[in-house]
DOMARKOL-750463 format. One record per atom (N, C-alpha, C): residue in one letter; atom name; x, y, z. Coordinates in steps of 0.05 Angstrom, whole numbers. Example, Ala and Ser with C-alpha at 12.3 -4.5 7.8 and 13.67 -1.06 7.14 Angstrom:
DOMARKOL-750463
+------+------+--------+--------+--------+
| type | atom |      X |      Y |      Z |
+------+------+--------+--------+--------+
|    a |    N |    264 |   -114 |    156 |
|    a |   CA |    246 |    -90 |    156 |
|    a |    C |    264 |    -66 |    156 |
|    s |    N |    257 |    -45 |    142 |
|    s |   CA |    273 |    -21 |    143 |
|    s |    C |    258 |      1 |    157 |
+------+------+--------+--------+--------+
END
This chain:
DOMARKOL-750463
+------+------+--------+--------+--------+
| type | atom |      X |      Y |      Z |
+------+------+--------+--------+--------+
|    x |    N |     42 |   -384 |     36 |
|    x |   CA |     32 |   -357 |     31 |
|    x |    C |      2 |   -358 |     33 |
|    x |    N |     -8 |   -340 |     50 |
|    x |   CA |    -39 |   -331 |     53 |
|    x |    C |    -46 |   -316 |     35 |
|    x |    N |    -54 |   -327 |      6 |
|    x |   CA |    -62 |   -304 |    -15 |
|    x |    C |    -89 |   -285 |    -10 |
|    x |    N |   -104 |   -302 |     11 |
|    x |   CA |   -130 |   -291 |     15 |
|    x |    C |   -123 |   -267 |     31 |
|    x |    N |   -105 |   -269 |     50 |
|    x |   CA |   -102 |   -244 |     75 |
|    x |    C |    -87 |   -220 |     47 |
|    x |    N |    -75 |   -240 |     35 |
|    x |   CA |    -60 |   -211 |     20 |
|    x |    C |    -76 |   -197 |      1 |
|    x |    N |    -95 |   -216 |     -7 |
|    x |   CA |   -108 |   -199 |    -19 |
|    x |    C |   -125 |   -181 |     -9 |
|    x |    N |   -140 |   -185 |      7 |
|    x |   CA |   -166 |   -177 |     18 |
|    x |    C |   -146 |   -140 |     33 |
|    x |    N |   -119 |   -145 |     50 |
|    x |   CA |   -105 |   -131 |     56 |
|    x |    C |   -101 |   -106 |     31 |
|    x |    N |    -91 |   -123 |     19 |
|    x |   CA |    -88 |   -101 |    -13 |
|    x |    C |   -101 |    -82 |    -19 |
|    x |    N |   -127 |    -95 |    -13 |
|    x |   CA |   -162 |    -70 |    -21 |
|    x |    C |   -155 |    -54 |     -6 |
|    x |    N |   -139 |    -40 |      7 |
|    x |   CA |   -134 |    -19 |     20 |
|    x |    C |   -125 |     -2 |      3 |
|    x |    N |   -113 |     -8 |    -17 |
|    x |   CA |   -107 |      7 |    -37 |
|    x |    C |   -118 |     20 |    -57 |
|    x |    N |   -143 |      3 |    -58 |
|    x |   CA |   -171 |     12 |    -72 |
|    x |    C |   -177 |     42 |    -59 |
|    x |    N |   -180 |     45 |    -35 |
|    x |   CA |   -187 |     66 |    -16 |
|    x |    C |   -168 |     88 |    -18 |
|    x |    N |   -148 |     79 |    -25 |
|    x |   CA |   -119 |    100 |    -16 |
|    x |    C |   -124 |    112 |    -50 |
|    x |    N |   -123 |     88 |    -72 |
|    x |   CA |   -127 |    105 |   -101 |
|    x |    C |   -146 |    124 |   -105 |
|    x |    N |   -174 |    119 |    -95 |
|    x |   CA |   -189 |    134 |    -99 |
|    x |    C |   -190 |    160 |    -80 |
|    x |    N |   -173 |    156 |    -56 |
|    x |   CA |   -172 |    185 |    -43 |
|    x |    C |   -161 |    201 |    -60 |
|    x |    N |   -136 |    180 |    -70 |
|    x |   CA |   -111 |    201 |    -83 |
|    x |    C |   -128 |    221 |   -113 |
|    x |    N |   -151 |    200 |   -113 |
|    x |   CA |   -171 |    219 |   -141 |
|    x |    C |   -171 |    231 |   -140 |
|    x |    N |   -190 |    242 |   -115 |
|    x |   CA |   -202 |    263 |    -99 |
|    x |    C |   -193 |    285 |    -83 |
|    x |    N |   -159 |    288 |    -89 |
|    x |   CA |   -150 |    299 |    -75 |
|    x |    C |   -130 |    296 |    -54 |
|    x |    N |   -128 |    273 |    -38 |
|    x |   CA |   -113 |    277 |    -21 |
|    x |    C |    -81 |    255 |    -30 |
|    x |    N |    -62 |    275 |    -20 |
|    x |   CA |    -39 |    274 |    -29 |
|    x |    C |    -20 |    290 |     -7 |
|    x |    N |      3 |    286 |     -7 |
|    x |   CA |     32 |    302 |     12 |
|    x |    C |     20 |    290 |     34 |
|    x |    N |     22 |    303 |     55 |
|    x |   CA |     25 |    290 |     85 |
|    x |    C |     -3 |    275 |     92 |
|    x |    N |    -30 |    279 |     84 |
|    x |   CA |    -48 |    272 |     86 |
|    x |    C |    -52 |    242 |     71 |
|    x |    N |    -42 |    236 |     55 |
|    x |   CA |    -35 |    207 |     44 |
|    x |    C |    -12 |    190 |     51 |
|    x |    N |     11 |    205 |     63 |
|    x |   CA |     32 |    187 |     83 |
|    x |    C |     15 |    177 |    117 |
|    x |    N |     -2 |    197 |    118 |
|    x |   CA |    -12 |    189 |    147 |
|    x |    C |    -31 |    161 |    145 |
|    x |    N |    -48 |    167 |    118 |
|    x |   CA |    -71 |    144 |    116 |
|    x |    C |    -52 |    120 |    106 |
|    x |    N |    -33 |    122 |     92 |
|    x |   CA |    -13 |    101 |     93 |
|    x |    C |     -6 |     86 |    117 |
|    x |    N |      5 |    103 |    142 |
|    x |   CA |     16 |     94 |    160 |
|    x |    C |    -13 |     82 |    171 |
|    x |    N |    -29 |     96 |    176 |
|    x |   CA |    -57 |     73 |    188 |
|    x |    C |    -59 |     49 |    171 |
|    x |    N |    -56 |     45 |    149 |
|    x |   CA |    -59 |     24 |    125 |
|    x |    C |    -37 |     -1 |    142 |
|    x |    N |    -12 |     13 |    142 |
|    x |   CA |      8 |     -2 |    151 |
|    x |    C |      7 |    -17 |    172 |
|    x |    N |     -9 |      1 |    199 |
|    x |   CA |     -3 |    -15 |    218 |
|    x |    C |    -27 |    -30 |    226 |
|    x |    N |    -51 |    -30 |    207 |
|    x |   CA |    -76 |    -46 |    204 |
|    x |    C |    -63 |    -69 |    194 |
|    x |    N |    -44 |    -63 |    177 |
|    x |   CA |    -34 |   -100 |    166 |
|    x |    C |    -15 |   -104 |    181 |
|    x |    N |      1 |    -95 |    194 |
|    x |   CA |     18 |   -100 |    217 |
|    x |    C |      3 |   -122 |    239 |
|    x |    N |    -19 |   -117 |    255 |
|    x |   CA |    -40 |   -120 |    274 |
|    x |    C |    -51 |   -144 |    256 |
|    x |    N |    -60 |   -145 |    229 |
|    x |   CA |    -73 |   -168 |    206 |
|    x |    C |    -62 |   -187 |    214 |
|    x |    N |    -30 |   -184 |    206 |
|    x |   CA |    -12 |   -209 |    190 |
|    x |    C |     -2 |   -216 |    222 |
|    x |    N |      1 |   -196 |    235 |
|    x |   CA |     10 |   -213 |    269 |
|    x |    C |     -4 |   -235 |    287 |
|    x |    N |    -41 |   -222 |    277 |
|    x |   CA |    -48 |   -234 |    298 |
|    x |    C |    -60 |   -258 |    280 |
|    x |    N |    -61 |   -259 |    253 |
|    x |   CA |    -72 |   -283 |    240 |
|    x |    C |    -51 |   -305 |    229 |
|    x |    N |    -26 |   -297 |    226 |
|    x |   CA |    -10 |   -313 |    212 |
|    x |    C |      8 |   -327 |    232 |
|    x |    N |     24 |   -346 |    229 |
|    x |   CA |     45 |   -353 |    244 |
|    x |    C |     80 |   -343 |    237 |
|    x |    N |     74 |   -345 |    213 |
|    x |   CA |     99 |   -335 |    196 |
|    x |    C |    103 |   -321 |    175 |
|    x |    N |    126 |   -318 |    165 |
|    x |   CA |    120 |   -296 |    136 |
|    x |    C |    112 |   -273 |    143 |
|    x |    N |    106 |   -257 |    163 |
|    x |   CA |    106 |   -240 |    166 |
|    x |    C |    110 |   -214 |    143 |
|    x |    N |    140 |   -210 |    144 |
|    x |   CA |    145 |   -196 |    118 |
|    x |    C |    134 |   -197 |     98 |
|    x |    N |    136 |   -223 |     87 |
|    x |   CA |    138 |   -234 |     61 |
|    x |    C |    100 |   -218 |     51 |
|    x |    N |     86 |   -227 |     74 |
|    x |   CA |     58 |   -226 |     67 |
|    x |    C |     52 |   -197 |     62 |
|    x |    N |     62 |   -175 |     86 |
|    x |   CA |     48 |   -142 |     88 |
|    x |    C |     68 |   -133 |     56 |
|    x |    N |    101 |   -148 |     43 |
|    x |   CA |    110 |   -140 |     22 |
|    x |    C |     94 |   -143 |     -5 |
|    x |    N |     80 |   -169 |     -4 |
|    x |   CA |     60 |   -174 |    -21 |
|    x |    C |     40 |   -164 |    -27 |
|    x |    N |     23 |   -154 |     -2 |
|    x |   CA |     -2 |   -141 |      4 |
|    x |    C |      9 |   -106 |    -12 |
|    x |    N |     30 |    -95 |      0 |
|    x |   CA |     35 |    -70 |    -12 |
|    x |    C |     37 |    -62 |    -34 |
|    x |    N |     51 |    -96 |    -53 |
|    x |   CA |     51 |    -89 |    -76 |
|    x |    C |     32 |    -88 |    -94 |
|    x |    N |      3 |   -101 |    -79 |
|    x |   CA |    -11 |   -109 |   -100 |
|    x |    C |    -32 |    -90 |    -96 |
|    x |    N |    -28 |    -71 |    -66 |
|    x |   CA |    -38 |    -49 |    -64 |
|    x |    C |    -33 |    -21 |    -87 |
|    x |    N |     -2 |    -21 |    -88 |
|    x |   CA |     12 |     -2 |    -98 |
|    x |    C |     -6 |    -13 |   -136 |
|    x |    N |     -7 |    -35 |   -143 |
|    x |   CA |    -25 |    -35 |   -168 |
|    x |    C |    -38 |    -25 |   -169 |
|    x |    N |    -60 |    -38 |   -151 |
|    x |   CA |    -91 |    -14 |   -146 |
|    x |    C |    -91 |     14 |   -154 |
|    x |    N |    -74 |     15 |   -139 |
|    x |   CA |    -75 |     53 |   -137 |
|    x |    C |    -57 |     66 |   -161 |
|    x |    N |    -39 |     47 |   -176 |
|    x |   CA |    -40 |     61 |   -201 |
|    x |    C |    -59 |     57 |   -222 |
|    x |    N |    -76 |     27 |   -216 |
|    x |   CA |    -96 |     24 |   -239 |
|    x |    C |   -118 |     44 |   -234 |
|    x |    N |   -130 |     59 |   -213 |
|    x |   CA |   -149 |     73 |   -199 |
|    x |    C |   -136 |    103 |   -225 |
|    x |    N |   -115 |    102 |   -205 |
|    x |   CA |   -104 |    135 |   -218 |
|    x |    C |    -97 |    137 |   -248 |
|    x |    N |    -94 |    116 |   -263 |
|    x |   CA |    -96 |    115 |   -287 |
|    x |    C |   -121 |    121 |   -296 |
|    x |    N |   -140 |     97 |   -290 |
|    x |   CA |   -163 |    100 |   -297 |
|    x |    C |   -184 |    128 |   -293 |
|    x |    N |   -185 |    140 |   -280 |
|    x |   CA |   -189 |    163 |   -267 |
|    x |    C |   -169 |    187 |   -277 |
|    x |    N |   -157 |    188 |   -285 |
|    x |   CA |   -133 |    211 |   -297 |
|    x |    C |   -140 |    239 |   -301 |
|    x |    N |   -163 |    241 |   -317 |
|    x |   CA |   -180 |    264 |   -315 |
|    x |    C |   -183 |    279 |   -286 |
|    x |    N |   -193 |    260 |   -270 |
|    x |   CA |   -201 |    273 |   -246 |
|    x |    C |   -179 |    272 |   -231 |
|    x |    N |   -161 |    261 |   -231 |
|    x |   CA |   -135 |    249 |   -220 |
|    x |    C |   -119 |    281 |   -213 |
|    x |    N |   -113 |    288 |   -245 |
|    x |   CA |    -97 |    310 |   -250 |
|    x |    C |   -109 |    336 |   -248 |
|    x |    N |   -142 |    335 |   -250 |
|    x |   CA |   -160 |    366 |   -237 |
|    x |    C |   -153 |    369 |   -204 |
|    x |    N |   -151 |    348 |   -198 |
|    x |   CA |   -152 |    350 |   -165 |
|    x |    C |   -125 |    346 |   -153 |
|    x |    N |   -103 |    348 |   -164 |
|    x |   CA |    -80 |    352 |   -156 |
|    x |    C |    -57 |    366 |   -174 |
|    x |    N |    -60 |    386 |   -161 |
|    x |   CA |    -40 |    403 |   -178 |
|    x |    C |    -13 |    415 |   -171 |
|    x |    N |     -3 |    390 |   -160 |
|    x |   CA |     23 |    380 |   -163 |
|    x |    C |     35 |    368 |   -178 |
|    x |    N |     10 |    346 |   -183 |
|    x |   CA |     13 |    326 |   -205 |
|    x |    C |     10 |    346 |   -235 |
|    x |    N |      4 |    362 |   -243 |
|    x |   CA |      2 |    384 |   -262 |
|    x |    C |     29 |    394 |   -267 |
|    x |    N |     37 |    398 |   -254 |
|    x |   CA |     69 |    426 |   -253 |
|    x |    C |     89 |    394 |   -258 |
|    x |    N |     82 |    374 |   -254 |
|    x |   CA |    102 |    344 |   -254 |
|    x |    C |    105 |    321 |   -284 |
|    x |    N |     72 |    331 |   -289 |
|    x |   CA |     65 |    326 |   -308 |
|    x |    C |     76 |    330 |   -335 |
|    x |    N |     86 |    369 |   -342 |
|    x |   CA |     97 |    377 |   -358 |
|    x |    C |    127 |    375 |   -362 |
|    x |    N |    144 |    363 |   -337 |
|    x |   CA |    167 |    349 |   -337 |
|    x |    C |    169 |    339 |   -352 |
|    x |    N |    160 |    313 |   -352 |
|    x |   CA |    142 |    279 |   -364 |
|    x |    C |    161 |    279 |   -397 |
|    x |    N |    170 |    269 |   -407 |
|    x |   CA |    180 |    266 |   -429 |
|    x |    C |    152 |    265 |   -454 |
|    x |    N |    143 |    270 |   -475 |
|    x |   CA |    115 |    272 |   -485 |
|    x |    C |    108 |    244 |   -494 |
|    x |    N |    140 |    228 |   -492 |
|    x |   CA |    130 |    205 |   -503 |
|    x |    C |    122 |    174 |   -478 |
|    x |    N |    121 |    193 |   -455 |
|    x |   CA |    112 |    174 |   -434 |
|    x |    C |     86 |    180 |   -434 |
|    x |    N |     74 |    152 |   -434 |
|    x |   CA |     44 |    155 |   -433 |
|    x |    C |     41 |    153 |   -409 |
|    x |    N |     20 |    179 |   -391 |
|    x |   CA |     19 |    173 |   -365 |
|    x |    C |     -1 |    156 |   -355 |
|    x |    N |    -15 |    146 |   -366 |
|    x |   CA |    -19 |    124 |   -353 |
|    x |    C |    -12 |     96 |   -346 |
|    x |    N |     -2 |     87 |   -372 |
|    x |   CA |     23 |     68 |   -367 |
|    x |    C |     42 |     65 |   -344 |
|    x |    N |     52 |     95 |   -351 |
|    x |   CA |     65 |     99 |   -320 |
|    x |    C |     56 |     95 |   -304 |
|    x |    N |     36 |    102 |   -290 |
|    x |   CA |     21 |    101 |   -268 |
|    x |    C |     23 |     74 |   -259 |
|    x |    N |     11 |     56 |   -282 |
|    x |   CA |      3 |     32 |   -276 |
|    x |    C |     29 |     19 |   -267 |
|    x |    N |     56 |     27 |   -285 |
|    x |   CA |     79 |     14 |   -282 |
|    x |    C |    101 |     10 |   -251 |
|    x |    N |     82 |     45 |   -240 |
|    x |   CA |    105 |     59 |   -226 |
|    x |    C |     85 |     45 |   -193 |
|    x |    N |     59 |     48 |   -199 |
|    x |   CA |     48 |     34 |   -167 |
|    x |    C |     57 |     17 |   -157 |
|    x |    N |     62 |    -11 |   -172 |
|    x |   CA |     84 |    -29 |   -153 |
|    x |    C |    113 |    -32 |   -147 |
|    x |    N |    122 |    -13 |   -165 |
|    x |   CA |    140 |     -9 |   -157 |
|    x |    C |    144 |      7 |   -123 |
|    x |    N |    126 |     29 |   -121 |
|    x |   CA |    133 |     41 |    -96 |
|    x |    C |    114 |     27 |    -75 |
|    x |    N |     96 |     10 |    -83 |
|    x |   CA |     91 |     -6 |    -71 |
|    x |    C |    109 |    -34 |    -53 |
|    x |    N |    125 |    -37 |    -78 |
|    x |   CA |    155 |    -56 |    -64 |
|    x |    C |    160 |    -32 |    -44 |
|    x |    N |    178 |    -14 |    -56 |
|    x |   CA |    195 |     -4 |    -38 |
|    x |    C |    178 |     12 |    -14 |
|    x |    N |    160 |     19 |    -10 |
|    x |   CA |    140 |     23 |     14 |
|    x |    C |    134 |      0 |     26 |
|    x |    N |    143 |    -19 |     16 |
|    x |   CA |    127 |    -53 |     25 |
|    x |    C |    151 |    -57 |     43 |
|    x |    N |    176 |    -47 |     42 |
|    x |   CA |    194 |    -60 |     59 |
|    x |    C |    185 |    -41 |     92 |
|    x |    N |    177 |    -22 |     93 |
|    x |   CA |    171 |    -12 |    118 |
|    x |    C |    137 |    -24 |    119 |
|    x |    N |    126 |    -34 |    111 |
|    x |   CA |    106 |    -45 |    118 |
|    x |    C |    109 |    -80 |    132 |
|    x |    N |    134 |    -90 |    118 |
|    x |   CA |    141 |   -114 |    120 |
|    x |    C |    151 |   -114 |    149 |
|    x |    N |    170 |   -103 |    147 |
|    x |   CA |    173 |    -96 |    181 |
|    x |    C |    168 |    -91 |    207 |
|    x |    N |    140 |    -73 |    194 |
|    x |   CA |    123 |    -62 |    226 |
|    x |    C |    108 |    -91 |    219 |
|    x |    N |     93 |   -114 |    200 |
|    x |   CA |     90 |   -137 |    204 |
|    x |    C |    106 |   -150 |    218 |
|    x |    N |    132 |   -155 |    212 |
|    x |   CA |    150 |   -175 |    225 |
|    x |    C |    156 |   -164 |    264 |
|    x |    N |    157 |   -146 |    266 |
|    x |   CA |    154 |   -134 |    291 |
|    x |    C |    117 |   -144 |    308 |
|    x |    N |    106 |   -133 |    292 |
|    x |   CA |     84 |   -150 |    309 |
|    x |    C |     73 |   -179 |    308 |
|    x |    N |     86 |   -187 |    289 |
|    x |   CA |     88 |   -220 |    287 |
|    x |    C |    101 |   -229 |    310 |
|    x |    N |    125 |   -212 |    316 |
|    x |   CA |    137 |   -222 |    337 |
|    x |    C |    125 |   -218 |    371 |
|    x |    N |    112 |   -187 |    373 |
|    x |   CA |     95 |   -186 |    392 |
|    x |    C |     77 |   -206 |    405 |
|    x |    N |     50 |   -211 |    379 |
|    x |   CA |     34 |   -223 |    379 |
|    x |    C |     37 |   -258 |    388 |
|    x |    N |     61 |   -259 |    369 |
|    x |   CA |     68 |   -288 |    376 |
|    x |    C |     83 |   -296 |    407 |
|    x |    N |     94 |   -275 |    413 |
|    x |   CA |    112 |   -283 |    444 |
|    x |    C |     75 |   -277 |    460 |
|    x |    N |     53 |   -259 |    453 |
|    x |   CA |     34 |   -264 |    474 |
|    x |    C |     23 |   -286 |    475 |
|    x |    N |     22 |   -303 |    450 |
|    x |   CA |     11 |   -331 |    440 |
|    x |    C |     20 |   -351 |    459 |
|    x |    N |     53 |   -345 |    458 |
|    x |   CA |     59 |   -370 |    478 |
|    x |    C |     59 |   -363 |    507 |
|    x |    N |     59 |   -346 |    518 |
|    x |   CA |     56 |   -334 |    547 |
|    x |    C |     26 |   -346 |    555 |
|    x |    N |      4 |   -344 |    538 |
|    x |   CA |    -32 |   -344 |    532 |
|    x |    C |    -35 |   -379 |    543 |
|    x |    N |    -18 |   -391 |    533 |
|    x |   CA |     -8 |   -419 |    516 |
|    x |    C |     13 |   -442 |    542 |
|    x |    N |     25 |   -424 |    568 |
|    x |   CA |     39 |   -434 |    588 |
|    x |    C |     18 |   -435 |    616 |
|    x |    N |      0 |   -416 |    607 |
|    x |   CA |    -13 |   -412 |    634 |
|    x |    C |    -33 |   -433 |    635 |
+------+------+--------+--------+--------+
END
């Protein structure tokens, strides 16, 4: 395991929490996701040999922390600037602390977002690597 690629990959999530501060959320944060995704797709292909998965699953999760420790920490501004999160909020049982949550719930959708990240990795692992050996006969 490349802890360095995963980490350094992760800090993407730094970027993604603090958009989510500021506002952006619904389709405008699935899109910067998908750029997120296929930046570590292109990462883990063209730097790694293997693990593929394993690494962009890791990277997402530790992304998906970030961005609940960001939106925790930030909560104030978190919940002025999205008011979706407002109308979701009063759902919330009174005895869930939302920041806890936050913190609890980022890696979690981090895993499960990590498996479609793991994949567009393992797909260009495989690209990258069949150009390696083609690069590698000539």
């Amino acid at each position: 395991m490349n802890w360095k690629i995963v980490l350094l990959l992760s800090l993407f999530g730094v970027v993604v929490g603090f958009a989510g501060v500021y506002g952006l959320s619904g389709p405008g944060e699935l899109v910067l996701w998908i750029i997120v995704f296929l930046i570590y797709a292109i990462v883990i292909g063209k730097r790694l040999e293997s693990d593929f998965f394993v690494h962009a699953l890791m990277a997402t999760i530790l992304a998906g922390l970030w961005v609940g420790v960001i939106h925790a920490a930030f909560l104030g501004t978190y919940v002025a600037h999205n008011a979706e999160l407002r109308a979701g909020r009063s759902m919330m049982p009174k005895s869930t602390h939302p920041r806890l949550m936050m913190v609890m719930v980022g890696p979690f959708i981090g895993a499960v977002t990590g498996v479609v990240a793991g994949l567009m990795a393992a797909v260009a692992g495989k690209l990258f690597k069949h150009k390696k050996g083609v690069v590698a006969q000539e």
